[in-house]
N, C-alpha and C positions, 0 to 999 in steps of 0.2 A: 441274121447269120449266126446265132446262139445255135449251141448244140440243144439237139435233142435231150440230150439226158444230162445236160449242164445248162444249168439253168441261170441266168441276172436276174434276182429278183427285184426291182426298182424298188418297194415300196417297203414299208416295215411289215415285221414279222407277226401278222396279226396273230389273236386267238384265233382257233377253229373253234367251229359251232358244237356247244357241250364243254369247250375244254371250260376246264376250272382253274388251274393253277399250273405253274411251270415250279420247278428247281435247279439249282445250279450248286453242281460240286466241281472244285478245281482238283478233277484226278482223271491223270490219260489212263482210258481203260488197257490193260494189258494184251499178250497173244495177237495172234493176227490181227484185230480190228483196232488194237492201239499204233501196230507199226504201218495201216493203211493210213491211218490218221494223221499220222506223224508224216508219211510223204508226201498227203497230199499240199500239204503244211509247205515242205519244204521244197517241191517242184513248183509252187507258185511265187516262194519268196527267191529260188536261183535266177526268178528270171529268164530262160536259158531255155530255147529250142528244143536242144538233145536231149536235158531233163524232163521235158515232156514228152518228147516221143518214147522215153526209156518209158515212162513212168506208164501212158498210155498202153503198149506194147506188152508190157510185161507184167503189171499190177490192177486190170481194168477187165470186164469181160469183154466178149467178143462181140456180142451188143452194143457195149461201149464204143468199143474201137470202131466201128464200122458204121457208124449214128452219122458221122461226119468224115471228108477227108482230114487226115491227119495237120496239112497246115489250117486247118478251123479250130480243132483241136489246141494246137500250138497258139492261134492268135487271143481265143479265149483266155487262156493260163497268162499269157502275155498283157494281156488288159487288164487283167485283174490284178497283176503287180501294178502295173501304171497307176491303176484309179486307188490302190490301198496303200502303196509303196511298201509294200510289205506286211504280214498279218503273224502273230503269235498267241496261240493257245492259252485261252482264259480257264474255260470249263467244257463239261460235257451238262447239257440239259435235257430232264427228264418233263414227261407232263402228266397231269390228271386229265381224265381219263391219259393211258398213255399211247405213245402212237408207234403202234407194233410194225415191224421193221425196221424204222427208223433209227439212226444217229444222227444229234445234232448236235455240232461242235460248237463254240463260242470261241469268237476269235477277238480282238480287239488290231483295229489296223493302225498305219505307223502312219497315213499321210492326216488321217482326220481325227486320230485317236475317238472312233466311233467303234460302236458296236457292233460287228458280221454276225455271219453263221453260216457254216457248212451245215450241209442234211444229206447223210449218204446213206444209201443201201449196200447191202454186201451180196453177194451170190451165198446160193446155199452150200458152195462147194465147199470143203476145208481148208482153200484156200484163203476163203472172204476175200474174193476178190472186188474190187468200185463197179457195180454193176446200174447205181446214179448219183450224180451229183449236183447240191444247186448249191448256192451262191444267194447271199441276203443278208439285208439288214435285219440286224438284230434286236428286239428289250433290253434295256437295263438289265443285266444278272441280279438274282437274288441276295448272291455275297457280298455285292459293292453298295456301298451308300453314297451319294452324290449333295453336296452340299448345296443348297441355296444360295443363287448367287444376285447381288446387285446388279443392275441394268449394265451400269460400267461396266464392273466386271467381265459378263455377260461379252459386250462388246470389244472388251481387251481379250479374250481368249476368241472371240470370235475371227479375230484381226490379226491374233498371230497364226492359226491353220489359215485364213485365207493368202498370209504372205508364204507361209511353209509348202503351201500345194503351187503356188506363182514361182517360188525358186526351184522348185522339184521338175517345173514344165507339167505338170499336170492339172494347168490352166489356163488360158490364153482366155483372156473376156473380161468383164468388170463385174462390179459385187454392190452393190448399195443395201444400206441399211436404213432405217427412218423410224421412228414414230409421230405416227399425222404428220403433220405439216414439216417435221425437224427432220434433217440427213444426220445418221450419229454418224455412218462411215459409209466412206465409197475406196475402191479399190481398183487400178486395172494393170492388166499385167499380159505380154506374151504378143505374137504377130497379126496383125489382120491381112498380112500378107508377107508367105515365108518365100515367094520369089521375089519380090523384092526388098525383104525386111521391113515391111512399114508397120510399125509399134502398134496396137491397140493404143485408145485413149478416150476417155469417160462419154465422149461422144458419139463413141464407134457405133455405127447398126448391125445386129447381129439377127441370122436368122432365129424366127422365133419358135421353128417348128406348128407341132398343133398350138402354140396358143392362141392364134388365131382365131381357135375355138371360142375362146371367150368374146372376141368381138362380135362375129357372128350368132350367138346366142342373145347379145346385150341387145344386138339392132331386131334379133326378134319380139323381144321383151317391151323394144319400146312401140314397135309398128301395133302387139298385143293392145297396149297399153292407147295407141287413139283408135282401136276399134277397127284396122284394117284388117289386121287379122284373130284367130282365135290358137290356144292350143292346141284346141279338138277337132281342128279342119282335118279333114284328109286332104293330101297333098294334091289328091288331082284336081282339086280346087286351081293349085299353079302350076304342078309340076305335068306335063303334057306326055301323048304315047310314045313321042320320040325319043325320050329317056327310057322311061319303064310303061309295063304294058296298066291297064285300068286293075287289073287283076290285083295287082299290087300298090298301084298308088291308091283306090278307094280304100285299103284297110289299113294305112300305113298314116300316122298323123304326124303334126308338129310335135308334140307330145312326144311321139317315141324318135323322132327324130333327135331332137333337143337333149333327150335323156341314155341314147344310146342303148333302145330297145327296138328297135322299129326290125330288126333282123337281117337287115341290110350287109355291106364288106365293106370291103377297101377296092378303091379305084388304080391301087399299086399293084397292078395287075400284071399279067403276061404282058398282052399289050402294052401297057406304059411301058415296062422295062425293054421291048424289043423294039420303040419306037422312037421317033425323036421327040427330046424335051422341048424343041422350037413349035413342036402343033396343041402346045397346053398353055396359052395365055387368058384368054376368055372364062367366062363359066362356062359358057356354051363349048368350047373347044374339048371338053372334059367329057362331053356325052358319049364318042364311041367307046370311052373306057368304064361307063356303067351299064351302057347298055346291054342287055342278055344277065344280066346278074340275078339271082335270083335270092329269096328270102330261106335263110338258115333256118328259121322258125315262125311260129306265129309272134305277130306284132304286140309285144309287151308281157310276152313272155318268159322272157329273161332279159340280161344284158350282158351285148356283144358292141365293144368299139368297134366304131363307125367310121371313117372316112369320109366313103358316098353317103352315109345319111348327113353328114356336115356340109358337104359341096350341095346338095342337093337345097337347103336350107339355104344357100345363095342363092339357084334358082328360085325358091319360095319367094326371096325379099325381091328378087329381078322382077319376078311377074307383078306382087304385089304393089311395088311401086313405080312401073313401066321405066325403071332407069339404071343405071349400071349396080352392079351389089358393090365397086370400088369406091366408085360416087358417094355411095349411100354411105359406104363406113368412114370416109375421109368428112363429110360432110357432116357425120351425127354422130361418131365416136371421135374421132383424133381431131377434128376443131375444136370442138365444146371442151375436151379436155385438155387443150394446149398440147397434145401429141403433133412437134413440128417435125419430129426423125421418123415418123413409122408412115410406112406404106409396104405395099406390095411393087417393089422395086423387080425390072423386069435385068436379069443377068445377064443381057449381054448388052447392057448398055453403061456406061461409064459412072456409074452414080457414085458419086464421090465418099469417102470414109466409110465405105462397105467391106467387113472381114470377109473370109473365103473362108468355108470348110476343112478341116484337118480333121484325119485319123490317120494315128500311127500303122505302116506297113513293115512290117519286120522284113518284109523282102527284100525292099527297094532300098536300091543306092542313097536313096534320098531320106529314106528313114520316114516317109510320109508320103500322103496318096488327097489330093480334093477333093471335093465333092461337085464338083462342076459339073460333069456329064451324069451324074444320080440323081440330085433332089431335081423340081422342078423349076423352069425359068421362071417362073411368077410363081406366087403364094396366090391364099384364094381363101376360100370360104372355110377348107379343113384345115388350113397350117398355109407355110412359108414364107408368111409375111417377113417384116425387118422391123427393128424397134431400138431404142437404149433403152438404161436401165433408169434415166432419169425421165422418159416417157412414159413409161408401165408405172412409176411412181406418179406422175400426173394421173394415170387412168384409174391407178388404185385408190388413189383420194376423190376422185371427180366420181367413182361409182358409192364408196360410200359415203359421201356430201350429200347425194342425191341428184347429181350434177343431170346424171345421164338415164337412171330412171328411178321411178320411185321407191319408197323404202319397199310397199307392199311387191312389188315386182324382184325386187332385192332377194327377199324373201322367198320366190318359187323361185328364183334362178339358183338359189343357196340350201334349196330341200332335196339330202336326199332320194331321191325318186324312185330307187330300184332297190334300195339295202344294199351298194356295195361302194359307197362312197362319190358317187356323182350324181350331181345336178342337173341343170339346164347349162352345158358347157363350161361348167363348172366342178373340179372338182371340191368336196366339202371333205368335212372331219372337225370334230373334234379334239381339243386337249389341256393339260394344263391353265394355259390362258384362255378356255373358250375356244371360239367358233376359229378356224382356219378356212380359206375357200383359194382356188386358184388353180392353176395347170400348168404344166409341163410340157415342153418341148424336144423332140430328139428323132434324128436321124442320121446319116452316115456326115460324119463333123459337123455338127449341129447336135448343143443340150442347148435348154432353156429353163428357169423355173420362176415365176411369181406364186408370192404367198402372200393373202393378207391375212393379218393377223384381225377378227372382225369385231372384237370385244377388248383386247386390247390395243390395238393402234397400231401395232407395226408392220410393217412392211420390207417384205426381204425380194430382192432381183438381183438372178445371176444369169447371165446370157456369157455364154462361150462358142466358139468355133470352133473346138474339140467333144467328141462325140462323148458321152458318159461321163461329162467335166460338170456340169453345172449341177444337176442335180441330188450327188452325193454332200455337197458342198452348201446345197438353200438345206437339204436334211438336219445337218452339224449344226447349221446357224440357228435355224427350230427348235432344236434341243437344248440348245444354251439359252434360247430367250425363255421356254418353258421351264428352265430353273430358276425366272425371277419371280422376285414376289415381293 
């Protein structure tokens, strides 16, 4: 529900291919592009409906305005106070090679004290009028030097934005922090239920969105691993013409499944949204919403997240192992790991210490909206599972123990695969400390994020019940631990 031409960028502000270098000068450019600059600045930090429709209306082209109705508009600018608590102008950043149209603002925000960026274009009129805008994490600026910090430390600044964004309400969930085996901090804060006030508290289940991903990839890994299956199967090996026609499952493999190449969609389709979330429990329940879908590209020729290539990967381990894929993962990932809070908890049924979804609705009397009749009644092979923070801590040390497969299998789930940051249901990256691997969760009230740290030890879990809450939040704690040394 992002505009078209306003963009959430989730992830950091990477190089583009060729750039060479960035700069930063703390000088607002003058004339019209400094005083666009300036409002856009300041229609995000009022907060304020009418300052966005003023500012839409009157300062934006007509592409702009019409990308979206104007309360998407509004809910947008609205968010992005919530998640920054407000943002003030650092610099303007230029690059090598440079990037012709573009402005990029540097912003530093008030809730994380991290780094943003706005990236606007202007119309060629005389007015320069915002003809786009994204929204993004930021680099370090070139002007600022960041000092080196101790582990403590580290964890003391860590501790104080996790309590400052918990008193602001702009987080409802818990925070754990660890290296190997030790918890340095755990934190929890906000409602797992705003009808009837019930607290969150360190054992609350929170949905996990896609990270499910990663479980689903690990039980591939290990089935790999005694010889039932290969990477290099094509699916129609499991996946049958009731799903998809031979056409597509003989050229479509584990492989590009796993890796988010296979060319496949999403199963959050017309159909789901115009149907009931009561006929999506099963894997099998999930087939009329892939069936007729057809492939974006050939198989392994780019990467395009996947969904249906995740769910379908259940059906691979269902056929492979003639038994349930819930079975399979309670029984080979969340036992062996001492995971006793995670399942695929089914929503309408009473399971105790389970949060509810939240996103703020500027509308409503209520000042909030659930997610109850959105995401799906059961999680599954692509997401929705439930978890704590002190379970995915169990899972992150049991996968690099070796608990749950071996190092070598480790290893392709941790490569890689396409050159843009993902694995086998994994995302990877580099930094600082070495290797990082891990995914993220998120849909309408519902973030999630596990990190591990795979060369140094640590491990960071934020699970929230508010939408765009967790993941701003594992970012911040990233960057503070990649200041140690």
């Amino acid at each position: 529900m992002l505009l078209a031409l306003f963009l959430w960028l989730p992830t950091a502000f990477a190089q583009q291919p060729g750039e060479i270098s960035y700069h930063d000068e703390s000088v607002m450019p003058g004339g019209k592009a400094g005083a666009r600059i300036r409002s856009v600045i300041s229609t995000l930090n009022a907060n304020d409906p009418e300052r966005v429709q003023r500012f839409v209306r009157e300062e934006c082209t007509q592409e702009f305005r019409e990308s979206a109705p104007m309360d998407e508009h509004i809910g947008v600018f609205l968010g992005l106070h919530r998640m920054t608590g407000g943002v003030d102008f650092h610099s303007i950043r230029t690059y090598v090679p440079a990037r012709v149209g573009e402005t990029v603002v540097i912003l530093k925000d008030s809730n994380y004290e991290a780094w943003r960026a706005f990236t606007l274009r202007f119309s060629d009129s005389a007015d320069s009028l915002v003809a786009r805008l994204r929204f993004g994490v930021a680099r370090r600026p070139t002007n600022v030097e960041e000092a080196a910090l101790s582990e403590e430390r580290a964890i003391q600044a860590a501790a104080a934005i996790v309590r400052r964004v918990c008193e602001r309400d702009a987080l409802s969930g818990t925070v754990l922090i660890a290296r190997e085996d030790e918890v340095l901090f755990t934190h929890v804060c906000g409602e797992a239920s705003k009808r009837f006030h019930v607290p969150n508290n360190m054992d609350t289940r929170f949905n996990l969105g896609s990270m499910n991903k990663m479980f689903t990839a690990t039980a591939i890994a290990q089935l790999a691993e005694r010889g039932v299956l290969s990477y290099e199967d094509p699916i129609s090996k499991y996946v049958d013409e009731s799903w998809l026609p031979r056409e597509i499952t003989d050229i479509v493999t584990i492989h590009h499944l796993l890796s988010h190449t296979s060319g496949l969609g999403s199963y959050f389709n017309e159909t789901y949204w115009n149907g009931s979330r009561e006929l999506y429990r099963a894997v099998d329940d999930f087939k009329p919403l892939v069936q007729g879908e057809e492939l974006a590209f050939e198989p392994g020729a780019r990467y395009r997240y996947s969904n249906t290539g995740m769910l379908l990967l259940g059906v691979v381990i269902e056929s492979a192992t003639g038994g349930s894929y819930f079975d399979y993962i309670r029984a080979n990932i969340y036992e062996p790991a001492g995971m006793t809070s995670s399942e695929s908890y089914e929503m309408d049924y009473p399971v105790e210490n389970l949060a509810i979804g939240y996103d703020p609705d500027w509308q409503s009397e209520y000042g909030w909206q659930n997610n109850l009749y959105k995401h799906v009644i059961k999680g599954g092979p692509a997401g929705g599972g439930f978890s704590t923070v002190g379970d995915l801590h169990r899972f992150a040390r049991a996968l690099m123990n070796g608990q749950l497969v071996s190092r070598e299998s480790l290893n392709t789930l941790w490569t890689d695969h396409s050159g843009t940051g993902y694995g086998y249901g994994f995302g990877v990256g580099e930094g600082p400390l070495g290797r990082v691997v891990g995914h993220g969760g998120g849909f309408a009230g519902i973030n999630a994020q596990l990190s591990m740290f795979v060369d140094a030890g640590y491990v960071v879990a934020v699970l929230s019940n508010y939408g765009q809450a967790a993941s701003p939040l594992a970012e911040r704690i990233q960057q503070l631990l990649e200041r140690t040394r």
